[in-house]
C-alpha positions in Angstrom: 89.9 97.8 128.8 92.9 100.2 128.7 92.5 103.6 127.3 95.3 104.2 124.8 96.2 108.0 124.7 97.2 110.1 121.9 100.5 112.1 122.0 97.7 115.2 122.4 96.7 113.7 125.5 93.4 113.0 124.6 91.9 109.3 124.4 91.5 107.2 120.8 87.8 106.5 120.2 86.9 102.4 120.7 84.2 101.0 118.5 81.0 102.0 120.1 81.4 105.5 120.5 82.7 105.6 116.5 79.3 103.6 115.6 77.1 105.9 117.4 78.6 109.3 115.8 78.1 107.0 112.1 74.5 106.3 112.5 74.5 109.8 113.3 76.1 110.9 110.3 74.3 108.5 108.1 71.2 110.7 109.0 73.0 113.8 107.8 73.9 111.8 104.7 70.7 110.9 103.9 69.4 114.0 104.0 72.6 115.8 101.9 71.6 113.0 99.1 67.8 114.1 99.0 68.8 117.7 98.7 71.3 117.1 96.1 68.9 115.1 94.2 66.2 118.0 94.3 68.9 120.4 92.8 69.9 117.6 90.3 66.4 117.3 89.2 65.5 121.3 89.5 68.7 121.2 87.3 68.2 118.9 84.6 64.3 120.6 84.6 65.7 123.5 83.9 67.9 122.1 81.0 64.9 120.1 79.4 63.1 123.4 79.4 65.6 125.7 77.7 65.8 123.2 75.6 69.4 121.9 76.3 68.0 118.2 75.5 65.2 116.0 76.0 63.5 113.3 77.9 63.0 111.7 74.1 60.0 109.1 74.6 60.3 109.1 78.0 57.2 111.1 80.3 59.7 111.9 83.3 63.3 112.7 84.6 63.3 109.6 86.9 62.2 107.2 84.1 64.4 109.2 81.7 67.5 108.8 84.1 66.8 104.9 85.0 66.2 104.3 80.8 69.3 105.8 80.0 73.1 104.3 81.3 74.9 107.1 80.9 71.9 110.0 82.6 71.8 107.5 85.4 75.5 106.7 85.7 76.3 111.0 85.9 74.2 111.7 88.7 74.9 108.3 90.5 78.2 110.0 90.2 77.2 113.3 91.4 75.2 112.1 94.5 78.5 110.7 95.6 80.6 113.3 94.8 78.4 115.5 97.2 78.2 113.0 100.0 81.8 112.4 99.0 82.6 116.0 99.6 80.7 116.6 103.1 83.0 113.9 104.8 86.6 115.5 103.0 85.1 119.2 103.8 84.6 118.4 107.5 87.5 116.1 108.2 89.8 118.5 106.8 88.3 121.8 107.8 88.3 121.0 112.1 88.5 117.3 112.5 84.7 116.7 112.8 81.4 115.8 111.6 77.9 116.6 112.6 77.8 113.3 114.2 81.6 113.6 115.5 80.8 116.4 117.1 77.5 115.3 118.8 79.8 112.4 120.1 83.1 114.4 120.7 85.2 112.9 118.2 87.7 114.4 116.3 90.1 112.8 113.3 93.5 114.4 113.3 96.8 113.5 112.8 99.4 112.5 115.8 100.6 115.6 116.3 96.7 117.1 116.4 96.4 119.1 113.4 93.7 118.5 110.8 94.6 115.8 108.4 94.9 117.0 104.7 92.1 116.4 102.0 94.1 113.7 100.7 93.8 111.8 103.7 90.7 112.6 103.6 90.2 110.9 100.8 92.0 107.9 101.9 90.3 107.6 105.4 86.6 107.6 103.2 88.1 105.0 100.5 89.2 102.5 103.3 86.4 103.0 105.8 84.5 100.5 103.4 81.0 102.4 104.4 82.0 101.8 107.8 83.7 98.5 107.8 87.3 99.2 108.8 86.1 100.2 112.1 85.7 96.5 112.8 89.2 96.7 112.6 88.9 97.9 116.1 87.2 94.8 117.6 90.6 92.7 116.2 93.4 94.7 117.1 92.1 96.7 120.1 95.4 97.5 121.4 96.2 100.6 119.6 92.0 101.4 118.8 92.8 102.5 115.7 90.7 101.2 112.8 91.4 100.1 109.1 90.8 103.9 107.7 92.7 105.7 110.5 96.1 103.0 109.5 95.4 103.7 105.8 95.4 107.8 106.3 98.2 107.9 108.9 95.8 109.8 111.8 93.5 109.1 114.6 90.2 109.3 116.3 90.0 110.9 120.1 87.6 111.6 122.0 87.6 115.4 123.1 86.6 116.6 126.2 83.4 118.8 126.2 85.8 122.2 126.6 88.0 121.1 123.8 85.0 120.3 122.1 84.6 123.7 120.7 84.5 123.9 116.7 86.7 126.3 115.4 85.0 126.3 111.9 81.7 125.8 112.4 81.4 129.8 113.7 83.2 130.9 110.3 80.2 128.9 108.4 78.0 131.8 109.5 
C-alpha cells in the first residue's frame, strides 16, 4: 500500500498502528477512571462525614450511588469528564498520548500545529470509542479516519527524533 504523506512530510498513520497506540491508551484510561473514582468516593466520604448529606438507609457509597439516579448519574458524569479531559489535555497540549507516543503518533492539523481543544472535542465525539478508525479500512486512500475528517487534522507517524515531547518535560 502507498504511504500518503502529510504537507509536514511525515507519513498518516493506517489502521494497525492507530489500534495498537488505543489498546494502549485504553490501559491509561482505565487506570485514570479507578483513580478518579477513589477521589470521588474519598470525596463524597468526606461530605457524608461533615455532614454535607447522607447515605439515608443505605449502609454504603456504592449502594447509595447505584439506589439513587441522580448520585449515580453525577459521577457517571464525572468519570467521563476526567477521562474526557486526558484525551482534550494531551491532543491539544503536543499532539500525543501516552499510547501515541509509545507508537509515534501525533494528531495535528495540516500545517502541523496542535489542533485546538475544540477539535479536540470533536475528534473524541466522532471517534465513536474507536470506531471511526474503521473508516480507514474503507477509504484507505487518504488514511484518514472518521474523527480526523470531522476535526479537520491528521494522524502521522513521527520519526523517533521528532518524536521528542515538547510538553511532557514542562509536566515536571
Amino acid at each position: 500500500m502507498n504511504e500518503v504523506i502529510s504537507k509536514t512530510g511525515f507519513p498518516r498513520a493506517g489502521f494497525r498502528r492507530r489500534l495498537a497506540a488505543m489498546v494502549y491508551d485504553l490501559l491509561v484510561t482505565a487506570a485514570i477512571a479507578l483513580a478518579a473514582a477513589l477521589i470521588g468516593l474519598l470525596i463524597l466520604q468526606l461530605f457524608i462525614t461533615v455532614g454535607v448529606f447522607s447515605l439515608g438507609n443505605h449502609d454504603e457509597i456504592s449502594t447509595w450511588l447505584q439506589a439513587t439516579a441522580f448520585g449515580h448519574l453525577i459521577f457517571q458524569a464525572y468519570l467521563l469528564f476526567c477521562i474526557t479531559y486526558f484525551y482534550i489535555w494531551f491532543w491539544s497540549k503536543g499532539g500525543q498520548t501516552v499510547g501515541m507516543k509509545t507508537w509515534r503518533l501525533r494528531v495535528q492539523n495540516e500545517n502541523g500545529h496542535d489542533i485546538s481543544k475544540k477539535q479536540a472535542l470533536i475528534r473524541l465525539v466522532c471517534s465513536v470509542f474507536g470506531l471511526g478508525n474503521l473508516w480507514l479500512l474503507l477509504a484507505r486512500r487518504y488514511r484518514l479516519s472518521l474523527q480526523d475528517y470531522a476535526a479537520k487534522c491528521e494522524v502521522v507517524v513521527l520519526t523517533k527524533e521528532a518524536n521528542q515531547h515538547k510538553n511532557w518535560q514542562k509536566l515536571y
